[in-house]
Backbone as ProteinMPNN parsed JSONL, in Angstrom:
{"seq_chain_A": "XXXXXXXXXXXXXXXXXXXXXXXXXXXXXXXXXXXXXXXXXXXXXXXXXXXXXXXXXXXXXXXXXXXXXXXXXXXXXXXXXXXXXXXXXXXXXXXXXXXXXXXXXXXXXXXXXXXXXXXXXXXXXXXXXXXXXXXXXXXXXXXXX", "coords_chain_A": {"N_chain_A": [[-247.034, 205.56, 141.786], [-246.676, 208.029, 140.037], [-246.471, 208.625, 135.962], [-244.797, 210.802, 135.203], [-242.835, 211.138, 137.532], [-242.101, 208.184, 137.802], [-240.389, 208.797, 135.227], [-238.652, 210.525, 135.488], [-237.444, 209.139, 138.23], [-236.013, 207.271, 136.461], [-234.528, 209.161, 134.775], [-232.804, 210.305, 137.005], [-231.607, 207.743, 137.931], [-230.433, 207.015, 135.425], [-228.56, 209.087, 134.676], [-226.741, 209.111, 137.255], [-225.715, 206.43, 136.495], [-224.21, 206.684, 134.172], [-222.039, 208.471, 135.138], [-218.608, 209.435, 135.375], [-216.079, 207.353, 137.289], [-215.012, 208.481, 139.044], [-215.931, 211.177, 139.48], [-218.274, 210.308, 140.408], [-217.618, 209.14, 142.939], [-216.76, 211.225, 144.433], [-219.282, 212.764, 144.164], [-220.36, 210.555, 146.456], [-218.809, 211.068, 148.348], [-219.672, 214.232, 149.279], [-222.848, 213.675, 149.526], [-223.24, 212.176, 151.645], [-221.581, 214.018, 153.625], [-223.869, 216.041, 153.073], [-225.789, 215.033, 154.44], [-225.061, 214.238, 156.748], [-224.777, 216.83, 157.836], [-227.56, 217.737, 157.593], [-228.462, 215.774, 159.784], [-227.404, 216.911, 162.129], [-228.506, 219.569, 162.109], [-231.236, 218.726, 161.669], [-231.23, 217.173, 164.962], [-230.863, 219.137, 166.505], [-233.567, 221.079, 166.256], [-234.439, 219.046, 167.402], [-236.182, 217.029, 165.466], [-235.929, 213.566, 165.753], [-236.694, 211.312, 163.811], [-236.073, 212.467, 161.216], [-233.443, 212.551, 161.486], [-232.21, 210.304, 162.107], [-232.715, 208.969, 159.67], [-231.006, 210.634, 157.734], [-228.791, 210.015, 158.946], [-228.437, 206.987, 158.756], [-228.712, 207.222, 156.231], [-225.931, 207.845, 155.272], [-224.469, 205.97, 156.941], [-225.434, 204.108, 154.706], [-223.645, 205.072, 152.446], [-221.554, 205.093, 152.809], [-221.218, 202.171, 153.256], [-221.231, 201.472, 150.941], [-219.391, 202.623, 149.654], [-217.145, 200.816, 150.606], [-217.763, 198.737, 149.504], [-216.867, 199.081, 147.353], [-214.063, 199.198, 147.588], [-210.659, 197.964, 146.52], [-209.428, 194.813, 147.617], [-207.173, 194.428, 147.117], [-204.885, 195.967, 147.605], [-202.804, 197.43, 150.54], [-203.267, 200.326, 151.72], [-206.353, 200.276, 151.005], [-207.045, 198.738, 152.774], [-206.647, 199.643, 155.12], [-208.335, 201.948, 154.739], [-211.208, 200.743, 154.304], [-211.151, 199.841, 156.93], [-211.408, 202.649, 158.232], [-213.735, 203.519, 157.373], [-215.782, 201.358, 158.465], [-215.402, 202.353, 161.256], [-215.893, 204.689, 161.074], [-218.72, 204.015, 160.493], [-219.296, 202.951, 163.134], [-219.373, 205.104, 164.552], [-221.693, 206.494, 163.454], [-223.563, 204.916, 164.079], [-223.383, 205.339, 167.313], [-223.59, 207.925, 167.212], [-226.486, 208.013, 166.263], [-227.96, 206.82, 168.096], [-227.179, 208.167, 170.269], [-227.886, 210.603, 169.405], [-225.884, 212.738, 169.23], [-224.373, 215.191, 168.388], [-221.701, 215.781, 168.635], [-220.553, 213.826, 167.606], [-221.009, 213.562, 165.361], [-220.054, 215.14, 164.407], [-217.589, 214.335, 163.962], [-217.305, 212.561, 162.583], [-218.091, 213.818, 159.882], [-215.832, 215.121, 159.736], [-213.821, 213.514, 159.029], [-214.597, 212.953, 156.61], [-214.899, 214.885, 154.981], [-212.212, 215.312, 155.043], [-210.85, 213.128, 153.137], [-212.467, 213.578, 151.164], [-211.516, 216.08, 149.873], [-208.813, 214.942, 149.78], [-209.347, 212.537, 147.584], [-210.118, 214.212, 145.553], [-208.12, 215.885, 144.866], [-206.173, 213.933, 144.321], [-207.197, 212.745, 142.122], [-207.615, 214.992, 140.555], [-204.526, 215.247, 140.198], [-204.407, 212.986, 139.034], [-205.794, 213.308, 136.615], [-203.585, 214.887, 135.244], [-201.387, 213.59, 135.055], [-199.437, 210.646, 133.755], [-200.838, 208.179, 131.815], [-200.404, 205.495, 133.005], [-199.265, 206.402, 135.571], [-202.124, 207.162, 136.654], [-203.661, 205.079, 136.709], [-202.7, 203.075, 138.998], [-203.464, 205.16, 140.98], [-206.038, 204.677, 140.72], [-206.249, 202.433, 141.196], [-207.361, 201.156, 144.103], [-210.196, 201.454, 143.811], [-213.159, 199.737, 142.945], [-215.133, 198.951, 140.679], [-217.87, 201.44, 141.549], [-221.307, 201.032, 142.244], [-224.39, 201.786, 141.826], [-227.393, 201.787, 143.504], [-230.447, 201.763, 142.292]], "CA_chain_A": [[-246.165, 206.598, 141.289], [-247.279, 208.554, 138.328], [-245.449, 208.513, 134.694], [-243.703, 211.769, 135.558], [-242.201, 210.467, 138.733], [-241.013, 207.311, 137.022], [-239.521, 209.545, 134.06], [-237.51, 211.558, 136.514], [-236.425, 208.421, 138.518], [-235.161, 206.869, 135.442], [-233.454, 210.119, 134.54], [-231.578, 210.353, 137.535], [-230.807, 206.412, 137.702], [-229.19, 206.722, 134.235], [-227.265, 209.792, 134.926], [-225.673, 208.567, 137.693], [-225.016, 205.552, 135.923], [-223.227, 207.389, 133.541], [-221.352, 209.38, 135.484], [-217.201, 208.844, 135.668], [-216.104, 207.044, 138.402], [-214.359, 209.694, 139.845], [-216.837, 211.921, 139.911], [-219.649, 209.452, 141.812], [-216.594, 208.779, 144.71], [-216.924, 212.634, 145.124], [-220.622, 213.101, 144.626], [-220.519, 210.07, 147.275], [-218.978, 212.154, 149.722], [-220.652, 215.424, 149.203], [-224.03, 212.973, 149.84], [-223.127, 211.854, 153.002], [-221.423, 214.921, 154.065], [-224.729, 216.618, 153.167], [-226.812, 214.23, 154.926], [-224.494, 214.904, 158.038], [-225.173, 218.612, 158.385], [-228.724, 217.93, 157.657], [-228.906, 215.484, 160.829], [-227.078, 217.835, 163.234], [-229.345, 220.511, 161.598], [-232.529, 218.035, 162.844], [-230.569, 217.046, 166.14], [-230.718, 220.744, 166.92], [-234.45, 221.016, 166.058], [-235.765, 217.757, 167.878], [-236.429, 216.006, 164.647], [-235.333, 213.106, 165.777], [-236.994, 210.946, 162.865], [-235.479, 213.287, 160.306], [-232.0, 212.532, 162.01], [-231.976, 209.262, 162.042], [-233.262, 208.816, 158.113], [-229.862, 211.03, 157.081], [-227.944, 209.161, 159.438], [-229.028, 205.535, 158.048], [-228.665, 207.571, 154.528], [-224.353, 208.438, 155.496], [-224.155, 204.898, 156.571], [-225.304, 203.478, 153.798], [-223.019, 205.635, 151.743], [-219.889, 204.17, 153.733], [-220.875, 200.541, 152.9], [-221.13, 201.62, 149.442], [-217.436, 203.103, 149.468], [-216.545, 199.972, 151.749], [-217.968, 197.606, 148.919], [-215.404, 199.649, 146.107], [-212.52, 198.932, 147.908], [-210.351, 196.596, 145.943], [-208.689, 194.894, 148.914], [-205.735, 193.744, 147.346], [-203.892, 196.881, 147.894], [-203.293, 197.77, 151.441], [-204.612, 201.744, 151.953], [-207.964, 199.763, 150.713], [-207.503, 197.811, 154.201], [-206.581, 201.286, 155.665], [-209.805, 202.599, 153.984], [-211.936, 199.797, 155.207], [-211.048, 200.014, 158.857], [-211.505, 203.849, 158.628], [-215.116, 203.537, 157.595], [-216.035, 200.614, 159.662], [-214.898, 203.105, 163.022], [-217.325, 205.831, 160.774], [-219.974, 203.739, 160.5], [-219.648, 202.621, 164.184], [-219.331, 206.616, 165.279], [-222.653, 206.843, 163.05], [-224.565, 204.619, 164.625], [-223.437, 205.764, 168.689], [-224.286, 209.057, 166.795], [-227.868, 207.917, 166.276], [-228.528, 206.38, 169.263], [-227.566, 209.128, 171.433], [-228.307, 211.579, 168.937], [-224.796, 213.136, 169.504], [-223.643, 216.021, 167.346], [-220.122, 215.708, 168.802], [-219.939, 212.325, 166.955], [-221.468, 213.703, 163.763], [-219.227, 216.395, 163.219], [-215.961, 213.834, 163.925], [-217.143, 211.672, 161.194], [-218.043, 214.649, 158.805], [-214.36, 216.008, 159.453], [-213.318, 212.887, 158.354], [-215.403, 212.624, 155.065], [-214.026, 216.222, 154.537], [-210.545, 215.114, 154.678], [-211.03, 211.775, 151.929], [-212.971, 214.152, 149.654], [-210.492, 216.596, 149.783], [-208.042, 213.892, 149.68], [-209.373, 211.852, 146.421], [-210.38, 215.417, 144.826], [-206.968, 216.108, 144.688], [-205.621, 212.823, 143.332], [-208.317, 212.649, 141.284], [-206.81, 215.958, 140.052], [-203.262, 214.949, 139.646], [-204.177, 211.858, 137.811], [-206.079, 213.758, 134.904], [-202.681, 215.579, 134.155], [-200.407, 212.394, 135.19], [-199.593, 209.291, 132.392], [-201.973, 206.733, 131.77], [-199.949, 204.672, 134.036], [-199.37, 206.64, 136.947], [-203.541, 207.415, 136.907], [-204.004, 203.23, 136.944], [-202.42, 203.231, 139.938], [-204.325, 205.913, 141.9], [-207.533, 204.311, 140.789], [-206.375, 200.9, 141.89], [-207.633, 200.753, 145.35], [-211.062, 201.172, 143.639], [-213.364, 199.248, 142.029], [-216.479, 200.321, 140.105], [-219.24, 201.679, 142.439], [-222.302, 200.428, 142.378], [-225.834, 202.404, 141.676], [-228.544, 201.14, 143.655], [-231.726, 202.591, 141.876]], "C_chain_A": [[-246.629, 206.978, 139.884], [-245.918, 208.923, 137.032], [-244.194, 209.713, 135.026], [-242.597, 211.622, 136.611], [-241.387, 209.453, 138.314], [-239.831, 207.703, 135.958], [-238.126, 209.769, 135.053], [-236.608, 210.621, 137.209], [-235.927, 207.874, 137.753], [-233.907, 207.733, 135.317], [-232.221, 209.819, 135.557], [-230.856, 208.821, 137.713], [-229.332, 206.512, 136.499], [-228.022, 208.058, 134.511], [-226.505, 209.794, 135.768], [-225.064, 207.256, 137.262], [-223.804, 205.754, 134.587], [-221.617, 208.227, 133.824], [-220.002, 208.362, 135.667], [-217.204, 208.165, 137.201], [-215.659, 207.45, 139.443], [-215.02, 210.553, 140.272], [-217.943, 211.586, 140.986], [-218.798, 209.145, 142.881], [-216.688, 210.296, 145.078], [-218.205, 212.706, 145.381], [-221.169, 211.871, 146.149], [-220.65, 210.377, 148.496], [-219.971, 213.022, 149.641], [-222.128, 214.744, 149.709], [-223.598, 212.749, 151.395], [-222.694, 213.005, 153.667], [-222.777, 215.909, 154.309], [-225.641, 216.408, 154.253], [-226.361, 214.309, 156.147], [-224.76, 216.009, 158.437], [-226.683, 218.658, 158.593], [-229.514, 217.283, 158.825], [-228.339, 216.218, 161.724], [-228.224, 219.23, 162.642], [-230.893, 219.874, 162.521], [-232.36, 217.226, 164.048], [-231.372, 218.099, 166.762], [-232.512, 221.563, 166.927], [-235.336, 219.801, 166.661], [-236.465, 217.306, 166.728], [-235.916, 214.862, 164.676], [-235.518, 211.873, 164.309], [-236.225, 211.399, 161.542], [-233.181, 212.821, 160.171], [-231.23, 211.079, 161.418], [-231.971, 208.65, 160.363], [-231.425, 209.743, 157.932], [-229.198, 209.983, 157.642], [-227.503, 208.197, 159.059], [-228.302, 205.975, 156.727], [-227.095, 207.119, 154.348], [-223.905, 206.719, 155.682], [-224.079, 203.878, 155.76], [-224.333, 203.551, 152.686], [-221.838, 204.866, 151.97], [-220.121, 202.584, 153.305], [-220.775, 200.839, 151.628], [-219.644, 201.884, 149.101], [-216.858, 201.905, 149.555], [-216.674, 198.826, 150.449], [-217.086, 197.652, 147.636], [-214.453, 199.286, 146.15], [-211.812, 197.883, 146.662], [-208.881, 196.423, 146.821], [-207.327, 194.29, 148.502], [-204.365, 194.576, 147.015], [-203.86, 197.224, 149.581], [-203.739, 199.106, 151.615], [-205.958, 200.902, 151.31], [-208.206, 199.22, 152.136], [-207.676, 198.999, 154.97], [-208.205, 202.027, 155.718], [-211.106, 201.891, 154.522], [-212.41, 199.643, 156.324], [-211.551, 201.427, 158.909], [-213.263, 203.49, 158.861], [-215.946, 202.574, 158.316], [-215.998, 201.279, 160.902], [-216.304, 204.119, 162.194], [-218.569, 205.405, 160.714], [-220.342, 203.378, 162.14], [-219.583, 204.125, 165.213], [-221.14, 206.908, 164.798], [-223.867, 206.259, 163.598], [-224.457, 205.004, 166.474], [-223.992, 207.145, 168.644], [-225.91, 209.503, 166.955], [-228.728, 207.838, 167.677], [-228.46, 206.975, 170.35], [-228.035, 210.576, 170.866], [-227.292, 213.063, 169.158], [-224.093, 213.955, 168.131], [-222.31, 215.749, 167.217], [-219.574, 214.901, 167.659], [-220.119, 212.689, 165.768], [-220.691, 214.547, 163.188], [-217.464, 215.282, 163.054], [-215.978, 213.128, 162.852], [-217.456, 212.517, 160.181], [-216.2, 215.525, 158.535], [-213.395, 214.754, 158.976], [-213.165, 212.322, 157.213], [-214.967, 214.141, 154.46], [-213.029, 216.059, 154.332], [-210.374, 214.393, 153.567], [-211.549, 212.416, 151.041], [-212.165, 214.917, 148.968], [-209.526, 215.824, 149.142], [-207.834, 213.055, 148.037], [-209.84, 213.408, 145.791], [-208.667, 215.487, 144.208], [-205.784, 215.293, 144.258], [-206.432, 212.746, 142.539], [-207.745, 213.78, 140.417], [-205.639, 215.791, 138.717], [-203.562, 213.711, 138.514], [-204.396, 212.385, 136.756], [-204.751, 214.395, 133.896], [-201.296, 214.514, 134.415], [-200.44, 211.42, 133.308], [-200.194, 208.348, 132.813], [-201.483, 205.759, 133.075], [-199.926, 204.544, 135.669], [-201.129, 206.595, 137.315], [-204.283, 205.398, 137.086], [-203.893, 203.055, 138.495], [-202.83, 204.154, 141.013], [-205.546, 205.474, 141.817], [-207.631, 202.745, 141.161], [-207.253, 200.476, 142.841], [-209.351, 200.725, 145.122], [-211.646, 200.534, 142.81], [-214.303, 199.866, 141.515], [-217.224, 200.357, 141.006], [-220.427, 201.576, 141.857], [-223.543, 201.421, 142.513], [-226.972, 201.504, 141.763], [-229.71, 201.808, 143.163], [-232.912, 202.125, 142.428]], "O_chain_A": [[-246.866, 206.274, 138.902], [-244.781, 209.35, 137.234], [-242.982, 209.502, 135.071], [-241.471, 212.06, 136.376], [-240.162, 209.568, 138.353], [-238.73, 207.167, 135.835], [-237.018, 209.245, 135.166], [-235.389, 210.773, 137.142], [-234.793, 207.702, 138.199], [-232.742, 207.421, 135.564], [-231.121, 209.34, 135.28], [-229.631, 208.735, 137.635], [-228.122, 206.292, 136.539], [-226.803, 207.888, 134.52], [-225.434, 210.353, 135.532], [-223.929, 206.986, 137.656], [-222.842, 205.057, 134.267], [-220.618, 208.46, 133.144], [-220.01, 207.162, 135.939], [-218.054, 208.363, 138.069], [-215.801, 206.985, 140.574], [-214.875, 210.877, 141.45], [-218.359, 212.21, 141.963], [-219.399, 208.835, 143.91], [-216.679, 210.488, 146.294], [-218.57, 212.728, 146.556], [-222.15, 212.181, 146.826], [-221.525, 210.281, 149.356], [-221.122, 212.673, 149.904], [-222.66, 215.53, 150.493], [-223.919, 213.639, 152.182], [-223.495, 213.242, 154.571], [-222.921, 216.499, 155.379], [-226.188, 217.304, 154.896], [-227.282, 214.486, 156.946], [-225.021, 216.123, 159.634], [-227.179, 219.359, 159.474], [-230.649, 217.647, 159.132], [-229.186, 216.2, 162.618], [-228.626, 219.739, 163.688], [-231.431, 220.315, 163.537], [-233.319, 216.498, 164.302], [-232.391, 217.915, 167.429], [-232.645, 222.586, 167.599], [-236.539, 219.611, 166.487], [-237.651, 217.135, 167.009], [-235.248, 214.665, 163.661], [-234.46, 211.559, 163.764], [-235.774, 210.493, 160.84], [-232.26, 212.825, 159.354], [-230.254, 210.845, 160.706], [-231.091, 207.856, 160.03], [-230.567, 208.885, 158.144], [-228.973, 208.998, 156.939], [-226.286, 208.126, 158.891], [-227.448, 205.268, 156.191], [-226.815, 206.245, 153.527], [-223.186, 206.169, 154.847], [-223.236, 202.98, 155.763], [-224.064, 202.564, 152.002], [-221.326, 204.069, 151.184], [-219.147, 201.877, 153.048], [-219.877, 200.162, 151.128], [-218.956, 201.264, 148.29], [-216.01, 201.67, 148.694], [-215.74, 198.03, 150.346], [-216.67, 196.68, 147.006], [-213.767, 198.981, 145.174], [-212.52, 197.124, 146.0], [-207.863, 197.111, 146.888], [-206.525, 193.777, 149.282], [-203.306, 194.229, 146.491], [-204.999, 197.305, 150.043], [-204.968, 199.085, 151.686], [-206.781, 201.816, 151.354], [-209.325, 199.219, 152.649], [-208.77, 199.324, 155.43], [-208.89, 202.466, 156.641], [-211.958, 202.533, 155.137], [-213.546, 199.408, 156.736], [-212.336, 201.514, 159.854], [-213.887, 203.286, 159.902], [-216.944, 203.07, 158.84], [-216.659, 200.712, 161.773], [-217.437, 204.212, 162.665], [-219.516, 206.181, 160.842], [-221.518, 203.48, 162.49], [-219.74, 204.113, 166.434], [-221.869, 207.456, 165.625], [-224.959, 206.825, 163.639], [-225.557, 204.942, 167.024], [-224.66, 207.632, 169.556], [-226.458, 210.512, 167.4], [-229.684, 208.466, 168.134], [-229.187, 206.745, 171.317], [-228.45, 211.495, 171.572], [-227.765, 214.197, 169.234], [-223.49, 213.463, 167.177], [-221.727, 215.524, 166.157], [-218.572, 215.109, 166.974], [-219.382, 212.166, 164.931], [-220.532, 214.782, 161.99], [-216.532, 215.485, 162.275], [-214.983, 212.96, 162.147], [-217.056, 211.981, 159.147], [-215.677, 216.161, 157.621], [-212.263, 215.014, 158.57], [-212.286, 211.593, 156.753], [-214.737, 214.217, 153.253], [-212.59, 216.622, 153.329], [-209.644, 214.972, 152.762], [-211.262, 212.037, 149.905], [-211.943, 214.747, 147.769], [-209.362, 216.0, 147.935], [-206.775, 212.922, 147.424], [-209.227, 212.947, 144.829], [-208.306, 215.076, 143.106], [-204.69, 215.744, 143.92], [-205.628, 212.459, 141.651], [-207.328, 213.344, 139.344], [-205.587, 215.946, 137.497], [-203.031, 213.589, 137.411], [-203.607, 212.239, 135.822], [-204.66, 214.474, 132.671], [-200.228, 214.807, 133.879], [-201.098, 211.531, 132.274], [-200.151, 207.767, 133.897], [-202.246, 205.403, 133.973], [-200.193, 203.696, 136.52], [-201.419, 205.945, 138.319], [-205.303, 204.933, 137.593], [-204.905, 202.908, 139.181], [-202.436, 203.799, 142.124], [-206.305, 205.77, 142.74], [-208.626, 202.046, 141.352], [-207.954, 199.494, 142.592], [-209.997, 200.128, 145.982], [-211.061, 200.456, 141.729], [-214.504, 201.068, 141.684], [-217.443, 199.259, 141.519], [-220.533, 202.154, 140.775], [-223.579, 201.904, 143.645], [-227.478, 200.782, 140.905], [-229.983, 202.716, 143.948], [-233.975, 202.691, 142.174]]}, "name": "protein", "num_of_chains": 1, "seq": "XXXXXXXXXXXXXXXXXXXXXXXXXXXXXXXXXXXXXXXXXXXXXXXXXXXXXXXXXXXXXXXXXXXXXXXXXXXXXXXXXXXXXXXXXXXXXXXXXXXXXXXXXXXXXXXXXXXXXXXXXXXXXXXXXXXXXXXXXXXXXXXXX"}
């Protein structure tokens, strides 16, 4: 890898390491969501290589969420179980190469983004207190570089 290449992956390492933690649980989704359209996109094209690489990508994303949790609220168990069923839609996804399945788990990563967008929201204009409590169920997320 040449100096410029390393620069750049640094860059983006540190700026997602920077980033709020609110913001990287959205850009989380939006990643996986992306990476969903882009394997029904190479579904649809007979890339199946291409498919599978997002696919892998979305699941990894979900253990990453899955490893945030902080389970000693229950919606974290709630939260848990969801993506456990998404990661097991993602891989029957792969293996038959099944749009159907890809769009049920993107309409469900649409709903949670939506979902924490919009608490994510309310907390900024909530009291310190109430905003503790919406960010409970997570812990810090984790930047693999």
């Amino acid at each position: 890898m040449n100096a410029n290449a390393q620069a750049y992956n640094q860059y983006q390492k540190t700026s997602i390491e920077t980033v709020a933690k609110d913001k990287l649980l959205i850009m989380l989704y939006d990643g996986a969501i992306k990476n969903i359209n882009t394997a029904k996109k190479a579904i649809n094209e007979k890339d199946i290589n291409l498919a599978h690489q997002k696919i892998i990508k979305t699941e990894d994303i979900l253990v990453e969420l899955m490893s945030t949790l902080n389970m000693d609220y229950e919606v974290s168990l709630g939260l848990f179980a969801l993506y456990e069923y998404l990661i097991h839609q993602l891989a029957q996804a792969n293996y038959k190469k099944d749009i159907s399945l890809l769009e049920e788990v993107e309409e469900f990563l649409v709903d949670l983004r939506k979902t924490w967008a919009e608490a994510i929201k309310s907390v900024k204009s909530a009291p310190a207190d109430v905003a503790a409590v919406v960010e409970a169920p997570i812990r810090t997320i984790n930047v693999k570089g």
